[in-house]
GUMI-164707 format. One record per residue: x, y, z of N, C-alpha, C in turn; residue in three letters. Coordinates in Angstrom, 1 decimal. Layout:
BEGIN
X,Y,Z,X,Y,Z,X,Y,Z,ala
...
% end
This chain:
BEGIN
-7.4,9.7,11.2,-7.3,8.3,10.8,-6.4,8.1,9.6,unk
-5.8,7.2,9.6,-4.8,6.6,8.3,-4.9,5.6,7.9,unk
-5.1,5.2,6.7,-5.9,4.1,6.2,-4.8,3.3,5.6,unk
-3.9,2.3,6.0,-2.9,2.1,5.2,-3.0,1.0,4.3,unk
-2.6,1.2,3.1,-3.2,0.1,1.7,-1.8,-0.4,1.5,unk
-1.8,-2.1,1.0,-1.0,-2.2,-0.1,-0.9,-1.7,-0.9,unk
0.8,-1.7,-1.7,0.7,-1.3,-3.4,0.3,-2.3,-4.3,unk
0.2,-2.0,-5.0,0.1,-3.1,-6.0,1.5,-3.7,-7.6,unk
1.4,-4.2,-7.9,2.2,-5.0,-8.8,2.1,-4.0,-10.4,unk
0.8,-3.8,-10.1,0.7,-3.3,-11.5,0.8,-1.4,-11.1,unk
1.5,-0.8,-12.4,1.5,0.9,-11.9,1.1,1.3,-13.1,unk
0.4,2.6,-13.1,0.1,3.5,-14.2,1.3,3.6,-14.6,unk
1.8,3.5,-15.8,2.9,4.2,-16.8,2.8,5.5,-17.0,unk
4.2,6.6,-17.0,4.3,7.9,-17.4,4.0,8.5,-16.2,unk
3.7,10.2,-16.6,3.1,10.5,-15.3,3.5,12.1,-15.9,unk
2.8,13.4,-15.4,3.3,14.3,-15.5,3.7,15.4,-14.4,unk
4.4,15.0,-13.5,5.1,15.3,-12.7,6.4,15.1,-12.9,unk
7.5,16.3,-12.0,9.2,16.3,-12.4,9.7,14.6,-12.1,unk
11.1,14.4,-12.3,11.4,13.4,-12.0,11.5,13.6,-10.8,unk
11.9,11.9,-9.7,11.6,11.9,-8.4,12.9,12.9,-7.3,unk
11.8,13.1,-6.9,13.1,14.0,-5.7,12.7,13.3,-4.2,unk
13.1,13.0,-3.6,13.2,12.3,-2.2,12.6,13.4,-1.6,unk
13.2,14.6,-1.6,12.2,15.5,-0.7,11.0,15.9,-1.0,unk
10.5,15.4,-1.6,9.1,16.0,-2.2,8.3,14.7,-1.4,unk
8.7,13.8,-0.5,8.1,12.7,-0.1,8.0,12.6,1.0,unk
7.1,12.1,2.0,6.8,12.5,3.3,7.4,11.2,4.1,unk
8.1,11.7,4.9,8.3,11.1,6.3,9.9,10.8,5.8,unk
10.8,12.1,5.2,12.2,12.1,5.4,13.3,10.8,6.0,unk
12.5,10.4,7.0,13.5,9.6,7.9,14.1,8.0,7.1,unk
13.0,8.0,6.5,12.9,6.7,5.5,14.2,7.1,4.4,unk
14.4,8.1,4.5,15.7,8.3,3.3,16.7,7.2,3.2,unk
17.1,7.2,4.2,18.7,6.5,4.4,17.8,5.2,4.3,unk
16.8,4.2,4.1,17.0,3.0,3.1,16.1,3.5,1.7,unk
15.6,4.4,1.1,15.2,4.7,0.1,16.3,5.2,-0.9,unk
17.0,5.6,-0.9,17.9,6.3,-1.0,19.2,5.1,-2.1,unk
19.9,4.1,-0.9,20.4,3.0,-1.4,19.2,1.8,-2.1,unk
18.1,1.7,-1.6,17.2,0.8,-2.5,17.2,1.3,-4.0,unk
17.2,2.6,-4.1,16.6,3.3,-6.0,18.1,2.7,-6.5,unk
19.0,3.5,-5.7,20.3,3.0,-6.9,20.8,1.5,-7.0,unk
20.4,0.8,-6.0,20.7,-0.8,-6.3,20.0,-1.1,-7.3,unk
18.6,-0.9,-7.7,17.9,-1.2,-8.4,18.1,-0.6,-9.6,unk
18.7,0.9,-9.5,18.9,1.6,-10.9,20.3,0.6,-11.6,unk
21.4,-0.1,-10.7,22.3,-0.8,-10.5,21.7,-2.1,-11.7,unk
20.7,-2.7,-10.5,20.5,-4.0,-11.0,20.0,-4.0,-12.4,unk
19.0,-2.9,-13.1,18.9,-3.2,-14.0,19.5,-3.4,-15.0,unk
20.8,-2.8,-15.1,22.0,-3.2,-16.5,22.1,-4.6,-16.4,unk
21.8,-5.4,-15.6,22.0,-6.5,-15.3,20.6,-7.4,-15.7,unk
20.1,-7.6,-17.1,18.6,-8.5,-16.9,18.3,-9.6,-16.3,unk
19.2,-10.5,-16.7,19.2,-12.0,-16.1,19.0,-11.8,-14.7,unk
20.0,-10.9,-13.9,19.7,-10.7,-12.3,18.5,-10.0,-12.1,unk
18.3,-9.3,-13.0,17.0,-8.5,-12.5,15.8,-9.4,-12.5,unk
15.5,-10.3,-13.6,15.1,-11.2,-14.0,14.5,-12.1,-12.6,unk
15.9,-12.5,-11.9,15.6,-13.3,-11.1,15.1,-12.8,-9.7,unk
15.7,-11.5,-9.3,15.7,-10.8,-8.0,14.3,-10.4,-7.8,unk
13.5,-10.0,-8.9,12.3,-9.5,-9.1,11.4,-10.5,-9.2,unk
11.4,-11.7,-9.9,10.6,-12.5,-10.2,9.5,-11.8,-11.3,unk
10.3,-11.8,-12.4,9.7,-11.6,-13.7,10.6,-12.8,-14.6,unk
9.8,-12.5,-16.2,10.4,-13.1,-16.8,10.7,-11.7,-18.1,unk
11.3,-12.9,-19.7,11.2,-11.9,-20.3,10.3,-11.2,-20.9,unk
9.4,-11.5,-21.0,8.2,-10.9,-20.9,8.0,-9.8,-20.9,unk
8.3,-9.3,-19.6,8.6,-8.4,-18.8,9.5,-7.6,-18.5,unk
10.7,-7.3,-19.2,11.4,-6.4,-19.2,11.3,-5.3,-19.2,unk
9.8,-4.7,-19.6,9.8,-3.5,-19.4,9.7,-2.7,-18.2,unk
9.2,-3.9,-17.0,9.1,-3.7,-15.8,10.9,-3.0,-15.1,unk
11.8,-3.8,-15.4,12.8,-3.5,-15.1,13.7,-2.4,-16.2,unk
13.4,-1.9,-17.1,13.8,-0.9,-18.1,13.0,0.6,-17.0,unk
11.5,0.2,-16.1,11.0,1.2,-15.4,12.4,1.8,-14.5,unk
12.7,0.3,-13.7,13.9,0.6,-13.0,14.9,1.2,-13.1,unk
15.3,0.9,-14.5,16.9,1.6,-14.9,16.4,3.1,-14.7,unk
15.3,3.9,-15.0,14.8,5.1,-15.1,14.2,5.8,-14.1,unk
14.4,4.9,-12.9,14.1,5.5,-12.0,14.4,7.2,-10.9,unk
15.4,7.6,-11.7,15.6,8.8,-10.7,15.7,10.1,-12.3,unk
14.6,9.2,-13.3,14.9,10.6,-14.4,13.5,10.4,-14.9,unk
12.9,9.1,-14.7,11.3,9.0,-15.6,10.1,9.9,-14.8,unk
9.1,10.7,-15.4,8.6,11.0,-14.4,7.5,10.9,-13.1,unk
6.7,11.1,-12.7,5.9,11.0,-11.4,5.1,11.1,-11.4,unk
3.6,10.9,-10.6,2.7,10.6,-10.3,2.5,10.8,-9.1,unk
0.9,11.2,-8.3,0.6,10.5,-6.9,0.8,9.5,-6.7,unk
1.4,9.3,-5.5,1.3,7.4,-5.5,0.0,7.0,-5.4,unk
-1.1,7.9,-5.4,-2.7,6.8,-5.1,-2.9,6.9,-6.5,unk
-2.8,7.4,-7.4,-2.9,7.4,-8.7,-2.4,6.5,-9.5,unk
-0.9,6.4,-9.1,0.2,5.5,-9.6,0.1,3.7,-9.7,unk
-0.6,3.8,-8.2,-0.8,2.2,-8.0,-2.6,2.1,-8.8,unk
-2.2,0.9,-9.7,-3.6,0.2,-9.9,-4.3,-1.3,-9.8,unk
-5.0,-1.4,-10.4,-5.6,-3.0,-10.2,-6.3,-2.9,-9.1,unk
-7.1,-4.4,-8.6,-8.6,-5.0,-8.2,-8.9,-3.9,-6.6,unk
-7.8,-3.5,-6.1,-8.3,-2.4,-4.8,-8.4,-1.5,-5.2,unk
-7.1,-0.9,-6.0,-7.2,0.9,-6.6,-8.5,1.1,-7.3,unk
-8.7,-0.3,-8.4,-9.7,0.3,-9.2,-11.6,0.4,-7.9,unk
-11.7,-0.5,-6.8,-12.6,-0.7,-6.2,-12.6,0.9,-5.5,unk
-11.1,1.4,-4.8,-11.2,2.5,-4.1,-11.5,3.8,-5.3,unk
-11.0,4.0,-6.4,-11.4,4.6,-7.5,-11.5,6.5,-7.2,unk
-10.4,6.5,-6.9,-10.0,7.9,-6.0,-10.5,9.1,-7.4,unk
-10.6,8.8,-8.5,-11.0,9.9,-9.6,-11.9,10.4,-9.4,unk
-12.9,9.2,-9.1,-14.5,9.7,-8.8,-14.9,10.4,-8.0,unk
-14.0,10.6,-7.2,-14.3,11.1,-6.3,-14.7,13.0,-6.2,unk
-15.1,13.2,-5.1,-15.8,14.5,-5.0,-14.4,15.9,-4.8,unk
-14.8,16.8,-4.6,-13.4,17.3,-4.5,-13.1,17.6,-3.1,unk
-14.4,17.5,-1.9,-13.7,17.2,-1.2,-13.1,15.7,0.0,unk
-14.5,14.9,-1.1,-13.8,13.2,-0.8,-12.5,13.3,-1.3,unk
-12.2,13.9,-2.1,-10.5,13.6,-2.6,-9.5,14.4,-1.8,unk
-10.2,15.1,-0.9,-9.3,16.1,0.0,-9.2,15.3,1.1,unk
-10.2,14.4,1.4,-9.8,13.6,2.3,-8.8,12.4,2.3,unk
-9.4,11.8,1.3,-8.7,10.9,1.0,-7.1,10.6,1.1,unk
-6.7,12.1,0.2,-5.7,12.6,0.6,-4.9,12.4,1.7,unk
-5.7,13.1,2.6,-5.1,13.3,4.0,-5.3,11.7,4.8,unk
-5.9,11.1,3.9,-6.1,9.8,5.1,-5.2,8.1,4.5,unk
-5.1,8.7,3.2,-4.4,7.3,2.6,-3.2,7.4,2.7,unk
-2.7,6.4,2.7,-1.0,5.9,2.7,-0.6,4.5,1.8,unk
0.6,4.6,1.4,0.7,3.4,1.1,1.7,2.3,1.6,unk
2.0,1.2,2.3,3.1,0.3,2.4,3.9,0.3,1.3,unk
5.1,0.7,1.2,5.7,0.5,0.0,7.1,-0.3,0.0,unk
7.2,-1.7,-0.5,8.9,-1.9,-0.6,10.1,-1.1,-1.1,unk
10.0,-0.4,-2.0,10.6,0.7,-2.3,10.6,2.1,-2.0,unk
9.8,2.3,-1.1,9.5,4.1,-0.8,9.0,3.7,0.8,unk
8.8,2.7,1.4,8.7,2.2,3.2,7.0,2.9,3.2,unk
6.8,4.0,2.8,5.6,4.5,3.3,5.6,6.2,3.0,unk
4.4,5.8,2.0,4.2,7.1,0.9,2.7,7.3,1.2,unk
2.8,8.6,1.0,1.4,9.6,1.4,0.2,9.5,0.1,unk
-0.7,9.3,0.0,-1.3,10.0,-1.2,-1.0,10.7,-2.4,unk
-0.6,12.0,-1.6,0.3,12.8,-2.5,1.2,13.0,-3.4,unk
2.2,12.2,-2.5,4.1,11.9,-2.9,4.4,11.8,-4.5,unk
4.6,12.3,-5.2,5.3,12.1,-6.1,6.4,11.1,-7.0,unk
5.6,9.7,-7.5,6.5,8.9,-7.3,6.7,8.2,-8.7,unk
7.7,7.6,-9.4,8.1,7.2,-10.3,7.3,5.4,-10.2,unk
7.2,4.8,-11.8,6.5,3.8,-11.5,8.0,2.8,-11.7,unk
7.7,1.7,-11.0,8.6,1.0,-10.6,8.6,-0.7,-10.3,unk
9.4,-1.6,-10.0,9.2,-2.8,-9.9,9.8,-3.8,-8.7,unk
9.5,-3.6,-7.5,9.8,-4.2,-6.5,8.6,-4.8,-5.5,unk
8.9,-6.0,-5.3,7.7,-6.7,-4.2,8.5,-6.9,-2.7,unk
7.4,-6.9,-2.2,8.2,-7.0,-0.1,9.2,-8.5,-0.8,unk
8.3,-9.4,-1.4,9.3,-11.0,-0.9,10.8,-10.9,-1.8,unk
10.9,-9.4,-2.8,12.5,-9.7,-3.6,13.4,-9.6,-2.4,unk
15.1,-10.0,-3.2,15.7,-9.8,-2.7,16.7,-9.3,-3.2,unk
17.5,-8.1,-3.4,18.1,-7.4,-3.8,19.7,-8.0,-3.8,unk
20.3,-8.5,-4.7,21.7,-9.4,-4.5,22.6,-8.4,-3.8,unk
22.8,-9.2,-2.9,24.0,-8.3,-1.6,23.3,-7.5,-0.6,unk
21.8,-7.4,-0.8,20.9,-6.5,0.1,20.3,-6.9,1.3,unk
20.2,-8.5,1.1,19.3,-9.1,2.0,17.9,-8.9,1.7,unk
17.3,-9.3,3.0,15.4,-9.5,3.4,15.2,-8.1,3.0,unk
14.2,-7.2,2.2,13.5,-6.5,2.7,13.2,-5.5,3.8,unk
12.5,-7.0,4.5,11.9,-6.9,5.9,12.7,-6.4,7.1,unk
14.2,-7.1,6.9,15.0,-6.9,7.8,16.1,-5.4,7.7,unk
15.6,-4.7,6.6,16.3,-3.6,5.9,15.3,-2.3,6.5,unk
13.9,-2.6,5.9,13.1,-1.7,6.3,12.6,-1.6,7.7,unk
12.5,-2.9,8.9,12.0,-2.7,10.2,12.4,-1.8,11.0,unk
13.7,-1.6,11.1,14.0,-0.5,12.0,14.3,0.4,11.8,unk
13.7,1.2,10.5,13.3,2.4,10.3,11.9,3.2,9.9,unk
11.6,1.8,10.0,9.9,2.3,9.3,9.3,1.9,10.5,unk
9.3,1.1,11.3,8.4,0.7,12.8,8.8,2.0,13.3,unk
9.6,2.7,13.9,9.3,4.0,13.7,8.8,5.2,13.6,unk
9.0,5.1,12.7,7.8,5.9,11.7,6.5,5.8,11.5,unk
6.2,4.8,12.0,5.0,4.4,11.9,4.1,4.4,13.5,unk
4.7,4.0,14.5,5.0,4.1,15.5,4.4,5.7,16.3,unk
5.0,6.4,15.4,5.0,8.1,15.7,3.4,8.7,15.1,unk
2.7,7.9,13.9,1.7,8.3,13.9,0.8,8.5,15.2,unk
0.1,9.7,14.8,-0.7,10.1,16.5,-2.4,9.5,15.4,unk
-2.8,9.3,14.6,-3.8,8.6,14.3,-4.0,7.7,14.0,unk
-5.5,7.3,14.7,-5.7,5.9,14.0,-5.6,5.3,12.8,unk
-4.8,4.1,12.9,-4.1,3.2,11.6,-5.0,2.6,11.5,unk
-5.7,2.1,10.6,-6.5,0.9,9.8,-5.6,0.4,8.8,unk
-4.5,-1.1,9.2,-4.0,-1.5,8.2,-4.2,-2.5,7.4,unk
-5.1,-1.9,6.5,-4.9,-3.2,5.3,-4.1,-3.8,4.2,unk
-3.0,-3.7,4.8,-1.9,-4.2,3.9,-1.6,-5.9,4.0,unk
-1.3,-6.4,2.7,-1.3,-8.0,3.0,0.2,-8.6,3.8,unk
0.0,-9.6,3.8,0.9,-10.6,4.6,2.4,-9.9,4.8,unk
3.2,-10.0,3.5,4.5,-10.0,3.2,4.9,-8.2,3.4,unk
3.3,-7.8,3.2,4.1,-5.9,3.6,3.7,-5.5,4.7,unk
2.7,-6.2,5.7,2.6,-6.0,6.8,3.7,-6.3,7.6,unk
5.1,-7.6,6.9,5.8,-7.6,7.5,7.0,-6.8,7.7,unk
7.0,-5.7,6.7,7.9,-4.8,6.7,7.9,-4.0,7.6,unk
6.7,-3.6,8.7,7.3,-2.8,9.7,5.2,-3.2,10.5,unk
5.3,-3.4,11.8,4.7,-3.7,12.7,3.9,-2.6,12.7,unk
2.7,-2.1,13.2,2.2,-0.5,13.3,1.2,-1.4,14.9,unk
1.8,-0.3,16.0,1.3,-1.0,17.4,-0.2,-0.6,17.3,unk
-1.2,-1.0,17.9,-2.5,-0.7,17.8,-2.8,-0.3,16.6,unk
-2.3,-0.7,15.7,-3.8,-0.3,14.3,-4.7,-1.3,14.6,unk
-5.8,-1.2,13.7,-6.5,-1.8,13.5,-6.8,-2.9,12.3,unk
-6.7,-4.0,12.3,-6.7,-5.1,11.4,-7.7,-5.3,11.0,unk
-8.4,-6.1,9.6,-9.5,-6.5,8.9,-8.6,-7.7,7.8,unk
-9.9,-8.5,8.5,-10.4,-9.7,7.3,-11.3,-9.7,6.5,unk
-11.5,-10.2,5.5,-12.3,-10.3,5.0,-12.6,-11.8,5.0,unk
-14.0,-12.5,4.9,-14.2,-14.0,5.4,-16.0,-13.6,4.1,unk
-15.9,-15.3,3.9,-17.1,-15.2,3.5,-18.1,-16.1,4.1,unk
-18.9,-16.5,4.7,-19.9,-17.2,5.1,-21.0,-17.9,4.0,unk
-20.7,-19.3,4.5,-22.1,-20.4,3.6,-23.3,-20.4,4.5,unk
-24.0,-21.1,3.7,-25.3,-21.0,4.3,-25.4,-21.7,5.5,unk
-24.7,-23.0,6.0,-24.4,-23.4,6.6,-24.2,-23.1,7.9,unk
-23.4,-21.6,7.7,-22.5,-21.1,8.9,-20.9,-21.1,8.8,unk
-20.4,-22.1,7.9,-19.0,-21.9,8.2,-18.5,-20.5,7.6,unk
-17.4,-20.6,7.6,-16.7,-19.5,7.2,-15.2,-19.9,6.7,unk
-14.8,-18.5,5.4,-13.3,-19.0,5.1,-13.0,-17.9,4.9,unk
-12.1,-17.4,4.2,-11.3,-16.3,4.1,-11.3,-16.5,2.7,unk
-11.5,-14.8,2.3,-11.9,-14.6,0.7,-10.7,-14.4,0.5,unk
-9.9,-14.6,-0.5,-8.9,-14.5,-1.5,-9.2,-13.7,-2.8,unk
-10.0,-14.3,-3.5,-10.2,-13.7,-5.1,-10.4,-12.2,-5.1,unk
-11.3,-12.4,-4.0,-11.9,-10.6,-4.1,-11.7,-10.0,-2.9,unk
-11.0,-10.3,-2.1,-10.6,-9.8,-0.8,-9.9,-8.3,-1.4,unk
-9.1,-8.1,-2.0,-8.2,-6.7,-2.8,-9.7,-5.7,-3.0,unk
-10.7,-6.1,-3.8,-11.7,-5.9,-3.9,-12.3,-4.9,-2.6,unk
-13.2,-5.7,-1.9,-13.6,-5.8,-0.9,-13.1,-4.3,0.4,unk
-11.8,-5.1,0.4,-10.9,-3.9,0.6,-10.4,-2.5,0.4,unk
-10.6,-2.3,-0.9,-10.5,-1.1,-1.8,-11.8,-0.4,-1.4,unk
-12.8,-1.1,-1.2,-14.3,-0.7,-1.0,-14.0,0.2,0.4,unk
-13.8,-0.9,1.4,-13.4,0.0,2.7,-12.8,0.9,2.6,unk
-11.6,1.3,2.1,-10.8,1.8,2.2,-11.6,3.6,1.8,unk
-12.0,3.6,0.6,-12.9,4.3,0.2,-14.0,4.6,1.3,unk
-14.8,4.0,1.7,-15.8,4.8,2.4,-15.0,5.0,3.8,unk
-13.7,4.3,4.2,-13.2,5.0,5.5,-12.3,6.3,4.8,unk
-12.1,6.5,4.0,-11.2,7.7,3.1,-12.0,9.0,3.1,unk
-13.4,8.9,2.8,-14.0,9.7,2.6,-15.2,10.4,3.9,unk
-15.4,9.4,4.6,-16.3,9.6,5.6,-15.8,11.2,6.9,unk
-17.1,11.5,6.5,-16.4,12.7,7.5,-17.0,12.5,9.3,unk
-16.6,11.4,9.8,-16.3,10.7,11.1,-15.2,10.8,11.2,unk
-14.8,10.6,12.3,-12.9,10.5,13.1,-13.1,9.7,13.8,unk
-13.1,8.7,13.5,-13.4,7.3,14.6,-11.9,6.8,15.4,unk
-11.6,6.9,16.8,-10.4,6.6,17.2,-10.0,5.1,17.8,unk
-10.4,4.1,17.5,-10.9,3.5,17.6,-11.5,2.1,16.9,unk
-11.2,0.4,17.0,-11.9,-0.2,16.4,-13.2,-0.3,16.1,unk
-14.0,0.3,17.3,-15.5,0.5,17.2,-15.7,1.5,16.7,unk
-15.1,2.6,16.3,-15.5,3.1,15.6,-15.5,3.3,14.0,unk
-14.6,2.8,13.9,-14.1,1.7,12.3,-15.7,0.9,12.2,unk
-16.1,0.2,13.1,-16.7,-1.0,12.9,-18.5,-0.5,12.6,unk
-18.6,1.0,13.1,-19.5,1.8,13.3,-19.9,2.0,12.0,unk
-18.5,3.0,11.0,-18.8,3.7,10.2,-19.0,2.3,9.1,unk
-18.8,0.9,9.1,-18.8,0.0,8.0,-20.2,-0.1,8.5,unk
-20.7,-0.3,9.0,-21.7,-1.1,10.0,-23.0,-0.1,8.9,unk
-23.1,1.5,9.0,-23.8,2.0,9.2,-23.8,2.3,7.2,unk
-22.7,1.6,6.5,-22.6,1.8,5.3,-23.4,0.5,4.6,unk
-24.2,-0.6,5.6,-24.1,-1.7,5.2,-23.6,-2.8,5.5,unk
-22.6,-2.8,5.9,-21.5,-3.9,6.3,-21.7,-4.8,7.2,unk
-21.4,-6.0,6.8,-21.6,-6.9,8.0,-20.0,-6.9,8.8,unk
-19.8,-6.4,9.9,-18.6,-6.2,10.7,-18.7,-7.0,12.2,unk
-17.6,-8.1,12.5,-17.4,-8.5,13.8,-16.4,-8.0,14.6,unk
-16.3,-7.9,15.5,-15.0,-6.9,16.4,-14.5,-7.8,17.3,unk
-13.4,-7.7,17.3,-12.7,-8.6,18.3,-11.1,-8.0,18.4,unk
-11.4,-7.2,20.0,-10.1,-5.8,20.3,-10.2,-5.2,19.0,unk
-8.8,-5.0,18.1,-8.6,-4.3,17.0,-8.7,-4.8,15.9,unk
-9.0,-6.2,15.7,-9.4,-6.8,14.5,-10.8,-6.6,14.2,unk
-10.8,-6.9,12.7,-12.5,-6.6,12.3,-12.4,-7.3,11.2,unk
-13.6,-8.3,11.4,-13.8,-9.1,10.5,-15.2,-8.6,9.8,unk
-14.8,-8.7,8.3,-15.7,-7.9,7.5,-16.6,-9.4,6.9,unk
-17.9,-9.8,7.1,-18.6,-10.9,6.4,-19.1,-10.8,5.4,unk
-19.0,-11.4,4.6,-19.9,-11.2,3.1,-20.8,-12.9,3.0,unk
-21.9,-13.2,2.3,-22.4,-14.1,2.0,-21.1,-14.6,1.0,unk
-21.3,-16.1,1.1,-20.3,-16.5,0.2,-21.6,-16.8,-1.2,unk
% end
């Protein structure tokens, strides 16, 4: 199973690993647009005002894009380490056991606009790019990363549970994963879709599917191991709708 997460906006600073090397990062093929993405960006940053805009920061923020300029010399991190805020902190991979963390390992991934799709492991410099930028002269993202990362992704021989949101799910398609909502329910009966803590919620999953020593191939079997953790889970084909009391 492969559990694929959003990144997040916010990154651990520093890191004590070498600076980044492309080969130290899994799934090679992704080079040829990872490769031109670091130096446009190492590019863009001499440039604030553009960077400014292309990113959607303000000044504020500059240090976000000063990450940038330093990108192929500042050092590294896991990327499950690297990324933090309201999922990382819920998934909370520290705590973990040493061989929950062996798992985890082998089962996490991340969506990445800048790296297409990084391992747990990978080695990765902290940085400042969202799916919706757009890199001046680079175009969409979406339309840069799809036919190389659908792919790649494509080729996984295990089950995908993708929980990645909207705008990075649209960076590359993954056929048969398995989808999740999160929805909250009134007393009523109705239902809506959680927002605030959905990242939350998420991270939670993510975690007990990371660590569980099941191999579910399978939506039902996704639906099994939440089910049997407590979860209120509905199934419909590869979607799973996760319920919480609102």
């Amino acid at each position: 199973m492969l559990v694929l997460l959003p990144p997040s906006e916010t990154k651990l600073a520093g890191g004590d690993g070498p600076p980044l090397d492309l080969a130290a990062l899994s799934h090679p093929a992704l080079d040829a647009v990872r490769k031109p993405l670091l130096d446009e960006l190492v590019e863009l940053a001499a440039d604030p005002p553009a960077a400014r805009a292309a990113l959607g920061v303000s000044e504020r923020q500059d240090a976000e894009i000063a990450r940038n300029a330093a990108l192929w010399t500042s050092p590294t991190l896991p990327a499950i380490t690297r990324y933090t805020g309201v999922l990382y902190d819920a998934l909370d991979v520290r705590s973990l056991t040493r061989a929950g963390r062996a798992r985890a390992d082998a089962r996490l991934a991340v969506g990445s606009a800048l790296f297409g799709l990084v391992r747990a492991g990978d080695p990765i410099p902290a940085y400042r790019l969202s799916a919706g930028s757009t890199i001046p002269g680079g175009g969409a993202l979406a339309a840069r990363w799809r036919p190389v990362l659908e792919p790649v992704l494509a080729e996984v021989d295990d089950l995908v549970v993708d929980l990645r949101s909207g705008s990075y799910a649209a960076l590359a398609r993954v056929p048969g994963a398995v989808t999740v909502n999160v929805l909250a329910e009134r007393p009523d009966g109705t239902r809506s879709v959680v927002s605030h803590h959905n990242k939350s919620h998420k991270g939670a999953l993510a975690r007990l599917l990371a660590t569980t020593r099941a191999e579910p191939s399978d939506a039902a079997g996704v639906a099994r191991i939440a089910r049997k953790a407590g979860l209120t889970v509905e199934r419909k084909a590869d979607h799973l709708d996760l319920v919480l009391p609102a």
